[in-house]
N, C-alpha and C positions, 0 to 999 in steps of 0.2 A: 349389817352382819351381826348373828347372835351373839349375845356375852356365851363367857364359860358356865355361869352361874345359869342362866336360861336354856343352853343344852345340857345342864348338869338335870333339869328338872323335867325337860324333855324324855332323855333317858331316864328317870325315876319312875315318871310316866309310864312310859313304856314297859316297864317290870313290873310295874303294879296294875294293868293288864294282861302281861302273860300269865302272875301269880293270879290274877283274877278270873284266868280261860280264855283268852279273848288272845291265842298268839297270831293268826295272822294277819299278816304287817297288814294289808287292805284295808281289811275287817276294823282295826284300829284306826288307822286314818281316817274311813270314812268314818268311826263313831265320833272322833274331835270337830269332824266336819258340820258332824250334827251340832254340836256344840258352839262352834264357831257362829254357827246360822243363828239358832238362836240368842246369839249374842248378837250377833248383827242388827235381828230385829229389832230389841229393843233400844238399840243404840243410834237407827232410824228414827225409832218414836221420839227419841230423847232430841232430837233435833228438831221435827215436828211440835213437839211441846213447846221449846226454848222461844220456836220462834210465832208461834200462837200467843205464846204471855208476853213476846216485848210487842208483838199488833195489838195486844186485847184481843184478840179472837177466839174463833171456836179451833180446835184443830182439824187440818185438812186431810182427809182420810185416813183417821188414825189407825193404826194396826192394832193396838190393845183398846177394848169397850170398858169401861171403869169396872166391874164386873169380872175382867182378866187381868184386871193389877199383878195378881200374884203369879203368873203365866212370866212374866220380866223378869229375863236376868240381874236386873238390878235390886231386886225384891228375892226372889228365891235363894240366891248366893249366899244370904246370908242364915238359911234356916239350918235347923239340924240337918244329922245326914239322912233318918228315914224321912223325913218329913219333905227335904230339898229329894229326894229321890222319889215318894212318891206323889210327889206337882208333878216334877218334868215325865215319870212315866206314862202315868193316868191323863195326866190333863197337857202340858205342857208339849209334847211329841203329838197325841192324836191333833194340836191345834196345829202344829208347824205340816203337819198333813195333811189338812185340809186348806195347805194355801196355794194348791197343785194350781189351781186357777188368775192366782197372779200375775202381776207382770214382772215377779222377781225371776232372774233366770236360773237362779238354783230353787226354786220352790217348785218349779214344775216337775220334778223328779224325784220329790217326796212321797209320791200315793204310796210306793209300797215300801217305803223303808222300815228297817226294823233296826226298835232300841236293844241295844244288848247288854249293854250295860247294868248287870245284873244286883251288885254289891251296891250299896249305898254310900261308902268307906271309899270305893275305884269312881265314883261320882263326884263327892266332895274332892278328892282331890285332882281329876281332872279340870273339873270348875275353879279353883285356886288358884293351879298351873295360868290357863287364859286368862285368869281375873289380872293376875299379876304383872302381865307380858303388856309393856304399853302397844296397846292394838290402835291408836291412835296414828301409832307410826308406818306407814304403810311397807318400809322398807325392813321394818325389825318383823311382823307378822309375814311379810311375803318371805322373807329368808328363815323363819321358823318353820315353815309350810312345805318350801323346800328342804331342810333337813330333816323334817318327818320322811318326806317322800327318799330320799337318799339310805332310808332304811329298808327301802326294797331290795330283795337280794336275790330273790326267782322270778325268772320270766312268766308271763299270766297263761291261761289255758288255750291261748289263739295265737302262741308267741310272741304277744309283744311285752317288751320289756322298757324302762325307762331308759331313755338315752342322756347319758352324762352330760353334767349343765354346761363342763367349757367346753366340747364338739357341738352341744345347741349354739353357741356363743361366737364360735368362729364360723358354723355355717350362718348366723345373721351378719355376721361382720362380710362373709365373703357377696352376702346378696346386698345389703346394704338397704331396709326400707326406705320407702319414701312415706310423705305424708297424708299423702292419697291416696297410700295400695289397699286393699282389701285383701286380708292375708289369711290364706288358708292353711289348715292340713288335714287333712282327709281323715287318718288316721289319729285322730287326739291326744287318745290316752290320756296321763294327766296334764297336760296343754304344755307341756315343755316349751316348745317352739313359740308357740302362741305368745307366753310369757314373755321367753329372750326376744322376742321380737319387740313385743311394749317394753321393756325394759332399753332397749337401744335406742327406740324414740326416743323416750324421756329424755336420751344420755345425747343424746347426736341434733332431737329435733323438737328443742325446748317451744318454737313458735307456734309447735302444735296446741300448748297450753294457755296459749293468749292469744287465740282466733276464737272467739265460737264457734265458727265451723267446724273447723277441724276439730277443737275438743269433739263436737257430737259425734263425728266419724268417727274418732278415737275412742271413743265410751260403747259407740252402738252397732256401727256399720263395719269396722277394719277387722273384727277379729269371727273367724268363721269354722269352729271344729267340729267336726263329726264322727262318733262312734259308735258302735252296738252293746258296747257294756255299761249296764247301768251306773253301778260302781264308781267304773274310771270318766264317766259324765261327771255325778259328781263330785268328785277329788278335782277334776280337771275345773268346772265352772268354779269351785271354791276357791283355784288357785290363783286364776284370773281376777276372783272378785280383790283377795287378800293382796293381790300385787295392781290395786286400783285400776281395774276396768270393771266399772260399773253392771254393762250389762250385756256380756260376752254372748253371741252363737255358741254354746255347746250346746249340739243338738244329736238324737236320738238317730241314730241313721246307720243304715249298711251300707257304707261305701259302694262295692259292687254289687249292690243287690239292683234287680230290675227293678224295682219297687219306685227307684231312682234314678232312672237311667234318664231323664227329663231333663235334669240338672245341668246344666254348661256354660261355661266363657263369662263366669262371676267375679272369679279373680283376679287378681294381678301378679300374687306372688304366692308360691308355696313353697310352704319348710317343713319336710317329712321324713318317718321313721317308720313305714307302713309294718306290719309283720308279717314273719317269714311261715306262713302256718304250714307252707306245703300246697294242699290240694282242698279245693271246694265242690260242692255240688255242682256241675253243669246249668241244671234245669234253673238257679236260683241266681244266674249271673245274668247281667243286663246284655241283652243282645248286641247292643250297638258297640259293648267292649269285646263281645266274642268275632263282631266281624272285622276288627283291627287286630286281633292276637288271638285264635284260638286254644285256649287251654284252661286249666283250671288252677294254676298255678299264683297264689294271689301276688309274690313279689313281683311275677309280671302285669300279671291285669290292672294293679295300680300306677303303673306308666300309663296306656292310653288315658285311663280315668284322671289322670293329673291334668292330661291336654287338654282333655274334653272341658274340665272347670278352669282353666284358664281362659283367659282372653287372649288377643291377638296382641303379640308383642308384652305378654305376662310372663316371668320367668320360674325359674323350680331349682330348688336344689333340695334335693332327697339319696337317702340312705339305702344303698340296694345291695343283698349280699355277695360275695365274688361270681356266684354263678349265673348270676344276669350279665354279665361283662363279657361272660365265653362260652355261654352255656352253645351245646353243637346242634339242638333241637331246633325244629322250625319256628316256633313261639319264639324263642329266644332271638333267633335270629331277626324276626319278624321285625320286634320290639326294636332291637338296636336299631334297626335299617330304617325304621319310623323317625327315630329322633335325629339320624343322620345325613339321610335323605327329604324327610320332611319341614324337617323345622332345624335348628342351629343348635349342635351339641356345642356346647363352648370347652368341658373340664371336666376331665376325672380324675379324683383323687381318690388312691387306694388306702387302703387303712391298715393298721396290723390287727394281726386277730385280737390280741389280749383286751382288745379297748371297750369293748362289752364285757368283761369280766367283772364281777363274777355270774352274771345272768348266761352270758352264750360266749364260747370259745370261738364264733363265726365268723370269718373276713369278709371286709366289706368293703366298699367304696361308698364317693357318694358324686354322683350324675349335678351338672351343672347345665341345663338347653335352656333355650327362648321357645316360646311357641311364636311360629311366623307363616304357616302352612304353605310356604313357598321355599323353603331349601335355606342355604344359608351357609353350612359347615362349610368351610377351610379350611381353617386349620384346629386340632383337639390339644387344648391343654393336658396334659399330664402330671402328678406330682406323686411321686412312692414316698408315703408317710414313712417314717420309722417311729418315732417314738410321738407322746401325743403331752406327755408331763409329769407322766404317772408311770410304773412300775407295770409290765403287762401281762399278771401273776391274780392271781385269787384277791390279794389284799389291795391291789393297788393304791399303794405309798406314793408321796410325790417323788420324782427326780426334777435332776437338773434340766436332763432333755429333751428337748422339746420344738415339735417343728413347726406348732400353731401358729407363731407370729412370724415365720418366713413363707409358710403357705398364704395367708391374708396378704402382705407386703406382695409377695412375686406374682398373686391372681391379679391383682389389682393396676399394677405394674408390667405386663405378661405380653402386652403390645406397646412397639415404641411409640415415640411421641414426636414427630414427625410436625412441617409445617406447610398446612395451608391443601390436608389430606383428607379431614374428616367431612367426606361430602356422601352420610347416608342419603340424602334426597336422588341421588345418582343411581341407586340400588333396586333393581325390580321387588322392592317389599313394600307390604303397607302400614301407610301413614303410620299407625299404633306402634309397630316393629320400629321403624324410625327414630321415633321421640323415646321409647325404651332404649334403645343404641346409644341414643346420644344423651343419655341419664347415664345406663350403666358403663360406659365408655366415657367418662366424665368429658363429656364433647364441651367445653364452653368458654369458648374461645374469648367471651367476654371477663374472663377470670383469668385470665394469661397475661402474661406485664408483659405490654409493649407493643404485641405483636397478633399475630392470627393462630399463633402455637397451638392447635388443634391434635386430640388423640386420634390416631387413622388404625381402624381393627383389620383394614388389608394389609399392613406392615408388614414387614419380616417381622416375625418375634426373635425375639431378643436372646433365645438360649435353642440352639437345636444340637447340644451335647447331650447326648443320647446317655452318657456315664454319669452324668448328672442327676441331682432328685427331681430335678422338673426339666421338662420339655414338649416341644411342641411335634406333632406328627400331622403332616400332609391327609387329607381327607381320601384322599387315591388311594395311598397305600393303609389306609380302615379298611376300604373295600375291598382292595385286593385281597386282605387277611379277612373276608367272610365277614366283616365286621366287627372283628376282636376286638376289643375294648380294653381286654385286659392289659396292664402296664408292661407284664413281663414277657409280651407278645414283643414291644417294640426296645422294652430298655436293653443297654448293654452293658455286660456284667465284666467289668475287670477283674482277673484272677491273680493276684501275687504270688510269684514263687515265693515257698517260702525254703530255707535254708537253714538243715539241724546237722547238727556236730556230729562227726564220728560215735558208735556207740562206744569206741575204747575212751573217746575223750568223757566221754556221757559217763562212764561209769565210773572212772577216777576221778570227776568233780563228783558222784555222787558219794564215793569213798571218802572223800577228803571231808564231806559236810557229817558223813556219818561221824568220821573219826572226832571232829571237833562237839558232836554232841556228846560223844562220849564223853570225851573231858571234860566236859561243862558237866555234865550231871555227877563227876567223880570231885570235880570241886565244891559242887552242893552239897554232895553227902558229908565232906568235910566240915564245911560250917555247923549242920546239924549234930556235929557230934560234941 
């Protein structure tokens, strides 16, 4: 977590690009990005070096030729401000862009960047700020990276907006990675998910860092995002890199464009926020998503396209606005009766509107299925959020309430536990479905004191009060209701009488408050005299 003193200088920052021209928040971000990179570099070489002088050797493919000494961070930092301003313009930038050809994963998106950093004065002190910040520490630069990014405060030109770090947090806690998933999101942006997702490895699945396997899966193979904004590519690979994944997938791509329509059953898991842009071109959408939903509508087309990149027995948990839930269109319907009928909706959780503020006022939910292409639903988890921790207003302040750690605790808990029940091999699904079951149904009966104590996902579940914030709805009556997904199709709303006083009593208590302020404000005026 940052000091005070490190977001005091963050924010300094930050006004001394706006006073410098340079106010939108992007536009800033990605100019420290630039910054960052080239600190990176040389701070690669400096490892390279280190361990060339204790071999004797020569260094192994060094990044700086003796020739671009002065190109290093460690060397520049310390010149005046025209002179440190014009290296990194002139010479120091055109080199960081000609390294589109590497195998670093944020250099391939250098060719066209532009320095703007125009003042020499908004330069030295951006380079101070980084100099200062031990960037050593992978958790003090990953949480400064994030509270740059927490300075976004408008949704971008395609709608998507940043989705807040603890709803990134409680949908990885509600999927729970493994150490072999291959974790996508379609929609990247600045890798939100990607991140909370490495961040809960670290926290939950430390043995991933003492296997060498796993480590390389964790550096190279598990993290996979795609977008079409150059921009939020970079901010996103920067973010990944600063929260130690080496050498993340963020890669250049139009989710639904045909360009890609090739792509499929790669993943294991995905954790998304796709955007709500409205409507695309027809002719530029991939055929194979128009013959499971036809429309143009991208928060639908991002459903099939979820299934298609998963794998068999891969799960999803993604952010879709209220009108995928009941929308009365045929697409809409299409969608829902795909995930209900095809594969295993497990949970929807509604959201309140305010919890995207201040970027979108829009209610949402967010869809919990398995891909299993053989059916599955029984029964649909339900849960009506109210509050999330936060105030759900423009400013959002923190409060006290909050229903994050009884939505985790009750998803997770949401089937009894029953003995001697959990026999997915018994289920007409495959194999892959199976062994994901009995992962995310913590089926393991070898971890149970004593007995065979097994989770059964046929149980009755355990709350079917409908006046409650969570419960469960029979798969029959989904269908019956056209596939209404929405909560407030099946909850039931207790209404209190309420009981007010006579208005003669109403008004003689309000005479009596009156009269008592009179005399209080006549015994004031006597003090004052």
């Amino acid at each position: 977590m940052i000091t005070g003193e490190i977001r005091s200088k963050v924010d300094k920052l930050w006004e001394a690009f706006w006073s410098g021209g340079i106010s939108n928040p992007l536009t800033v971000i990605e100019q420290v990005s630039y910054l960052l990179f080239i600190k990176r570099l040389d701070d690669i070489h400096i490892v390279k070096e280190k361990k060339a002088n204790r071999l004797g050797i020569e260094i192994e493919k060094p990044i700086f030729t003796q020739e671009e000494q002065d190109l290093r961070w460690s060397r520049f930092k310390d010149f005046e401000a025209e002179q440190m301003h014009s290296i990194v313009m002139n010479k120091v930038f055109p080199f960081m862009k000609d390294l589109a050809s590497t195998s670093e994963s944020y250099a391939k998106y250098m060719a066209d960047a532009i320095f703007m950093i125009q003042k020499p004065g908004l330069l030295v002190q951006a380079v101070d700020m980084i100099n200062e910040i031990p960037m050593d520490d992978r958790d003090t630069k990953g949480d400064l990276y994030e509270y740059m990014l927490s300075k976004l405060s408008t949704s971008g030109q395609n709608g998507q907006f940043r989705t807040p770090r603890h709803i990134i947090k409680m949908m990885v806690e509600l999927m729970q990675p493994k150490a072999d998933d291959i974790i996508c999101d379609p929609a990247c942006g600045s890798a939100g998910f990607l991140v909370g997702a490495g961040e809960y490895l670290r926290e939950k699945r430390p043995e991933i860092f003492n296997e060498r396997e796993k480590f390389e899966h964790f550096n190279k193979n598990m993290f996979k995002g795609f977008d079409f904004d150059i921009t939020m590519l970079r901010i996103g690979c920067m973010n990944m890199i600063l929260h130690g994944v080496e050498n993340p997938h963020i890669d250049y791509k139009d989710s639904l464009s045909e360009d890609n329509s090739q792509e499929k059953e790669e993943c294991t898991l995905i954790l998304a926020n796709p955007p709500f842009k409205g409507s695309i071109d027809k002719k530029n959408i991939a055929k194979n998503l128009l013959s499971e939903v036809n429309t143009a509508k991208t928060e639908l087309l991002f459903l099939p396209l979820m299934l298609r990149l998963l794998k068999v027995g891969g799960r999803c948990a993604v952010i879709v606005p209220d009108g995928v839930l009941f929308g009365a269109s045929k697409a809409h319907k299409d969608v829902r009766k795909s995930l209900v009928d095809k594969h295993k909706l497990e949970a929807v959780i509604s959201m309140p509107s305010g919890v995207f503020k201040p970027y979108a006022g829009v209610s949402t939910g967010i869809l919990i299925f398995t891909k299993t292409n053989s059916g599955g639903t029984d029964k649909v988890w339900f849960y009506d959020m109210k509050a999330d921790g936060y105030s759900l207003d423009d400013k959002r302040n923190e409060i006290e309430d909050n229903d994050i750690p009884d939505i985790i605790e009750k998803f997770h808990s949401r089937y009894s536990v029953l003995s001697n029940n959990c026999h997915p091999e018994q289920n007409n699904n495959p194999p892959e479905f199976k062994n994901r079951h009995m992962e995310s149904n913590n089926c393991h009966p070898e971890r149970s004191e004593g007995s065979n104590a097994t989770c059964d996902s046929s149980a009755e579940p355990q709350n079917d009060d409908r006046k409650a914030k969570n419960f469960f709805v029979p798969v029959d009556e989904i269908k019956s209701n056209d596939y209404d997904l929405s909560i407030n199709r099946y909850k039931e709303i207790e209404y209190e009488e309420v009981q007010y006083d006579q208005p003669e009593q109403i008004f003689q208590e309000v005479s009596l408050l009156e009269a008592e302020i009179q005399d209080g404000l006549k015994e004031l005026e006597g003090l004052l005299r």
